[in-house]
N, C-alpha and C positions, 0 to 999 in steps of 0.2 A: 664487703665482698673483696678476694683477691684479686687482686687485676695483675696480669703480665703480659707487659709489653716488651719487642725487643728495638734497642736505639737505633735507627738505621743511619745513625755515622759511627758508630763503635761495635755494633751488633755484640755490645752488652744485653743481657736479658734481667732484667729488673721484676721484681714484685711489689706491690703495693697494697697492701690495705686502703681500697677507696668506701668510704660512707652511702652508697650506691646500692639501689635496687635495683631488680630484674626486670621491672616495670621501666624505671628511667634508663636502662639500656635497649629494652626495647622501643621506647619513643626516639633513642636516637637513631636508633639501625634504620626506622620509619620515617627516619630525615628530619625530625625537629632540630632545632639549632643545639651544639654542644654545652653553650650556658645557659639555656632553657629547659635541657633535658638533667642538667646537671647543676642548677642554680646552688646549691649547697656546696660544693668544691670550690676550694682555690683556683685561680686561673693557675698555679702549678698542677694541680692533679688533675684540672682539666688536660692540661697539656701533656700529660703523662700520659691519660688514657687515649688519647686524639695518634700522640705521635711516639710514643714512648719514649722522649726524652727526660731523664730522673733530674738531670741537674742543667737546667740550660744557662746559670750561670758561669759554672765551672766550663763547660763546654765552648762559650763563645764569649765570654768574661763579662763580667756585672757593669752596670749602667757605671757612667764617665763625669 
């Protein structure tokens, strides 16, 4: 499914192709947790679909 999210520190707008069903979207909208509704996703595409940030490394620089 495409997912588009926009970054709200760059208000880039991103697409994604997420592995996501209409079922596991709507158990999240119904409030289950984001990696229980999304257990198949990376915590990046989690985090894509949650916040729409595409790169949160280049954004706030990779682990030190």
């Amino acid at each position: 499914m495409q997912i588009t999210r926009t970054n709200p520190f760059t208000n880039t707008v991103n697409t994604r192709e997420l592995d996501i069903t209409p079922e596991q979207v709507a158990a999240y909208e119904a409030g289950a947790l984001l990696q229980n509704a999304f257990p198949n996703l990376s915590a990046d595409d989690r985090e894509f679909y949650k916040t729409g940030i595409d790169n949160w490394d280049e954004m706030f620089g990779g682990e030190e």
